[in-house]
C-alpha positions as CSV (number, residue, x, y, z in Angstrom):
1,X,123.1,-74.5,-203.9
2,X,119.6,-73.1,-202.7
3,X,116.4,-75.1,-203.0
4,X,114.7,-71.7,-204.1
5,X,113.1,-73.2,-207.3
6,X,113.7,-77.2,-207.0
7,X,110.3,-78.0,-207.2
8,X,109.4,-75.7,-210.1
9,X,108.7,-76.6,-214.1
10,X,111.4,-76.3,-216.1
11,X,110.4,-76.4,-220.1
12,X,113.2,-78.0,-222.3
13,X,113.3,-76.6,-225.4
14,X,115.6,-78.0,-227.7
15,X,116.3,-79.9,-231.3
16,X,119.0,-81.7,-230.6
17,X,117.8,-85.3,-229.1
18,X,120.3,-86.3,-227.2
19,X,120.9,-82.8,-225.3
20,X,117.2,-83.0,-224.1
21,X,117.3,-86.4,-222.9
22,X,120.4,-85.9,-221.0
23,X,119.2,-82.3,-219.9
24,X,115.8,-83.5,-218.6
25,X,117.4,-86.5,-217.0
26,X,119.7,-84.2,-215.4
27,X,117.5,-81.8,-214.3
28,X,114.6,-84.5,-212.8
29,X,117.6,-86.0,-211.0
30,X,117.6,-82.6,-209.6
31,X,114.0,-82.3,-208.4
32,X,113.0,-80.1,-211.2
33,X,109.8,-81.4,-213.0
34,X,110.6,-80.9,-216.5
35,X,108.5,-80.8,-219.6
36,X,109.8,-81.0,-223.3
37,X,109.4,-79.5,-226.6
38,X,111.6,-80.0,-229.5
39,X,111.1,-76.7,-231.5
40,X,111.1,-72.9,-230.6
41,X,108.0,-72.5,-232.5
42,X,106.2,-74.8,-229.8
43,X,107.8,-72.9,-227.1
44,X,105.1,-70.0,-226.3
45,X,102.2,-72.7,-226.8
46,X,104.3,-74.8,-224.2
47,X,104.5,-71.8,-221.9
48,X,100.5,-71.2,-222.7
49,X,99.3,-74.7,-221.4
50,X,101.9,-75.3,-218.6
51,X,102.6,-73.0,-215.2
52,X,106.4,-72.7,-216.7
53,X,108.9,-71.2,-213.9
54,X,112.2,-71.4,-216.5
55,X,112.6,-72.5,-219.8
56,X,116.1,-73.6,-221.0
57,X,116.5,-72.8,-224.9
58,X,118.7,-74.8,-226.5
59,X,120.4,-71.7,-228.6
60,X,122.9,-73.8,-230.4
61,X,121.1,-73.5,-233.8
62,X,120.5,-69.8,-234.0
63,X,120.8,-67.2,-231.2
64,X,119.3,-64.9,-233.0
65,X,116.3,-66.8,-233.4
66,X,116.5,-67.8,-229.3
67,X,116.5,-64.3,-228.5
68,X,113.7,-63.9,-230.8
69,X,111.6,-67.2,-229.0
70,X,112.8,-65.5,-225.9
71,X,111.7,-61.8,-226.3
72,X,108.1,-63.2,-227.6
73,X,107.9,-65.9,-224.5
74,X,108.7,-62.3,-222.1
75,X,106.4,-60.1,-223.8
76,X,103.7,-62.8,-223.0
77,X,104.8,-64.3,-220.2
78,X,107.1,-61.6,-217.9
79,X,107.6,-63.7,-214.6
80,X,109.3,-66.8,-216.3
81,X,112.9,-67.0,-215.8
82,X,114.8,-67.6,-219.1
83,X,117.9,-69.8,-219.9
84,X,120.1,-70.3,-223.1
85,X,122.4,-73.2,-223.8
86,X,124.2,-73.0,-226.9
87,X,127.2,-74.7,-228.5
88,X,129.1,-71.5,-228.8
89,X,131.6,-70.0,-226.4
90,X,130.6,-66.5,-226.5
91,X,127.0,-65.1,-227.2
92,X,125.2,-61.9,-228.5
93,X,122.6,-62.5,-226.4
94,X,123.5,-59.8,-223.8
95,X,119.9,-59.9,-221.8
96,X,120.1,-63.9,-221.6
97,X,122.4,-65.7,-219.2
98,X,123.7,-68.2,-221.6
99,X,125.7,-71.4,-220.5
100,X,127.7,-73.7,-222.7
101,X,126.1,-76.7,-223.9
102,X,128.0,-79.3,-222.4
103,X,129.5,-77.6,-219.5
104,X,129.4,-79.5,-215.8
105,X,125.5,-79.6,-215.3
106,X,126.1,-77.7,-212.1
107,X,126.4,-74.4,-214.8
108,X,123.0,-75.2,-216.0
109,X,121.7,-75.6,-212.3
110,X,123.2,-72.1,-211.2
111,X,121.9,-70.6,-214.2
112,X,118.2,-71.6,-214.1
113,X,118.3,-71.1,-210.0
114,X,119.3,-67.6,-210.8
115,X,116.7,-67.4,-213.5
116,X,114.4,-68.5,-210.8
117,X,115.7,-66.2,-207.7
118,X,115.3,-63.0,-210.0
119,X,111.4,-63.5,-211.2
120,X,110.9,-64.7,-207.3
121,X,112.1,-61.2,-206.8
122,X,110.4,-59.3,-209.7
123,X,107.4,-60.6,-208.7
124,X,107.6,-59.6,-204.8
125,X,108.8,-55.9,-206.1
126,X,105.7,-56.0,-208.0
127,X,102.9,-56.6,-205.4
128,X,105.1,-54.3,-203.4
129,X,104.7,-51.5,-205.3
């Protein structure tokens, strides 16, 4: 896997306690630093007052309301990459990469470097053009 984004914040935003320990251990283990919040509605305040590169949205709740947090974090914030974890096996979420909950943590890592390799990319096409 590259090292494209290791160093980059990743903001955790999920209700569900135990996911978002394990994910930020996870993820910290990996190099990432990681910052927390526990509800969507903190999310674009989160993104406000931190230089966020991906946020992983715990979707398991409502993926209507992720894609809802997620539309409102890009309208504000276009060069964050965004993630979705949810408990369910298939999603609605057509424009969000969206990787089972408790799949192997390497699903979770591809996802966000992905995340992170296409704003890297966006953002070059931008100063580009």
């Amino acid at each position: 896997s590259s090292d494209v984004c290791s160093s980059d914040l990743v903001l955790l935003v999920a209700d569900d306690r135990r996911f978002r320990a394990l994910a930020a251990t996870l993820l910290s283990r990996r190099g990432y630093s990681v910052a927390v919040c526990a509800r969507g509605a903190d999310l674009v305040q989160a993104a406000r007052t931190e230089a966020v590169d991906v946020v992983v949205l715990d979707a398991s709740a409502s993926l209507t309301a992720a894609a809802r947090d997620a539309a409102r974090l890009g309208s504000l914030q276009p060069a964050v990459g965004i993630v979705a974890v949810s408990a369910d096996s298939h999603s609605g979420l057509v424009a969000l990469p969206v990787v089972p909950k408790w799949s192997p943590c390497e699903a979770l890592f591809e996802a966000i470097e992905a995340a992170c390799v296409e704003v890297k990319r966006d953002e070059v096409a931008s100063v580009a053009s």
